[in-house]
N, C-alpha and C positions, 0 to 999 in steps of 0.2 A: 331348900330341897334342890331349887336349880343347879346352886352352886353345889354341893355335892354330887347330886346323880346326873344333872345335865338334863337337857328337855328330855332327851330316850326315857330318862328311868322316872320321870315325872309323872303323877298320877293323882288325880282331881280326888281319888277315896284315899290314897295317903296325905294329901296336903288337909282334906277332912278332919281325919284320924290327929294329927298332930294339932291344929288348932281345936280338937274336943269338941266336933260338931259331927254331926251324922253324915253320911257322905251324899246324900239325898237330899238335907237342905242344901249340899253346896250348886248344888243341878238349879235353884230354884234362883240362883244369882247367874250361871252362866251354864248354857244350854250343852255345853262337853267343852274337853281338854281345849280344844281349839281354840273355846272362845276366850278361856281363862289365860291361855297364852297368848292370844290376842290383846290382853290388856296391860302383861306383862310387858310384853314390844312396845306397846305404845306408851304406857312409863317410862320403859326406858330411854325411846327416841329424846319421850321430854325432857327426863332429868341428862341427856347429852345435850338439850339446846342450852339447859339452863347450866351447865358446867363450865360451856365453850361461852357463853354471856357473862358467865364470872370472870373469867379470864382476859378474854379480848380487852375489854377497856384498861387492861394493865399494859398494851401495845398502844404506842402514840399509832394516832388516825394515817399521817404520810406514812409510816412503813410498813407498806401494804405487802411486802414477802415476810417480815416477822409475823403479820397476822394471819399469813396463813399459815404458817408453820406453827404458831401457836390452837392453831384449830387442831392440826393433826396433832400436838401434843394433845391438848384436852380430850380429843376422841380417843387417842391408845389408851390414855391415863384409864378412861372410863372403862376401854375395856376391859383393862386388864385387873382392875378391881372389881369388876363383874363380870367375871367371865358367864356365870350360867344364866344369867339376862341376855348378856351380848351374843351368846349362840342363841337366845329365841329371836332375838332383834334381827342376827343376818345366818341363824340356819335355811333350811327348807323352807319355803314362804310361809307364811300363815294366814293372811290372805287372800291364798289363791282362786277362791270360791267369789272374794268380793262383802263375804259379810258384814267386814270391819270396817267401815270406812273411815272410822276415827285413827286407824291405826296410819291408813295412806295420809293422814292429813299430818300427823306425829309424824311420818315417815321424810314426809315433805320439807315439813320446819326445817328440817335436820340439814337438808340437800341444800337447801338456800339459804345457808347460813352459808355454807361454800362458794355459792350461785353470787350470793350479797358481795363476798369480800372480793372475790374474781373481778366482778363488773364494776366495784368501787374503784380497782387498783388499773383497771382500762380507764376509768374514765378519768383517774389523776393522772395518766400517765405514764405509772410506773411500769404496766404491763404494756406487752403488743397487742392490737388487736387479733382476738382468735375467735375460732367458735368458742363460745362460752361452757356450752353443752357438754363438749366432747373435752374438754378439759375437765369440767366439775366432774367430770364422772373417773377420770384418770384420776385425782388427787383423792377423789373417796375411794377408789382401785387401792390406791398407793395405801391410805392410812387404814383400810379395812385388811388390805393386804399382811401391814407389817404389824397390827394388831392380833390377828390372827396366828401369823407366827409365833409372835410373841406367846400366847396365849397357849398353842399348842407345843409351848417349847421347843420351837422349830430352830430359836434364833438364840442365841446364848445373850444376854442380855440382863445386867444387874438390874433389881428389879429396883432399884434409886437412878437408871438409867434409862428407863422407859422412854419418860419424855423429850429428853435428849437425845435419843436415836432416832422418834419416828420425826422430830424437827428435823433432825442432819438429810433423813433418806427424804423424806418430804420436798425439803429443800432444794435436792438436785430438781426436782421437776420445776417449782417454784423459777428457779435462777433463768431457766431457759425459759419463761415466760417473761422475764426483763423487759423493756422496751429498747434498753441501749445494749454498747455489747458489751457491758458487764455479765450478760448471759451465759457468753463465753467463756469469757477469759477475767471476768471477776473472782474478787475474792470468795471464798467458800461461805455461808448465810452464820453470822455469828449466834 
């Protein structure tokens, strides 16, 4: 239903109706829409650690700029095969009340899987020392960003290109985090 109507047109007595239950029991598993989209985000988040966990160990550990352009591959990849997951994951909050706190903790994993490989590639060296913080959150900017587009057809983009685009756009952020000046004046991130 997500991917079809998108959260807007989502509704806890038609997701009922289609699984052939009353829409009364569904109330008896999750107290309204909210919460039931709250469980949705936080699968999702999960099944993005566990996507971006599949992938990474296919990057040797020293090249810590393919690993993280391989993140923002795996995160567009995700989103754009889910789209109507990944708008409840980064529409409107869903937690803004604080109910779900499983949700913030799925939310979490996710951030420091970014936080992880930043602070890995400071600590080999490959990067300069930065605020950690104000980066991870540019590089989940960038890949939320060009997922997004993506998503919204904002960005023309074959969809056997996905992953290949948000590496390249990804990338340029990546390169300027270098430690030498390949930052600069290096070559572009293969």
């Amino acid at each position: 239903m997500l991917e079809e109507d998108g959260p807007e047109g989502f509704t806890v007595r038609e997701a009922a109706r289609r699984l052939g239950v009353d829409h009364r029991a569904a109330y008896r598993h999750f107290e309204d829409k909210k919460a039931l989209l709250a469980v949705v985000a936080e699968e999702g988040y999960r099944e993005l650690v566990e996507a971006v966990n599949r992938e990474l160990p296919r990057v040797p550990l020293e090249d810590r700029p393919a690993r993280l352009r391989m993140l923002a591959r795996a995160y567009v990849e995700f989103a754009v095969q889910k789209p109507g997951r990944y708008q409840v994951m980064t529409g409107p909050r869903v937690n803004e009340d604080g109910r779900f706190p499983e949700l913030e903790v799925a939310l979490a994993e996710a951030f420091h899987l970014v936080r992880r490989e930043l602070e890995a590639g400071i600590a080999a060296g490959a990067f300069a020392p930065v605020d950690v913080t104000e980066v991870v959150l540019t590089l989940w900017a960038g890949m939320h960003g060009v997922a997004s587009l993506i998503a919204m057809r904002r960005l023309r983009v074959r969809r056997d290109g996905f992953g290949d685009f948000a590496e390249r756009a990804v990338g340029h952020t990546v390169r300027g985090l270098l430690r030498t000046s390949q930052g600069l004046e290096g070559p572009p991130p293969s």
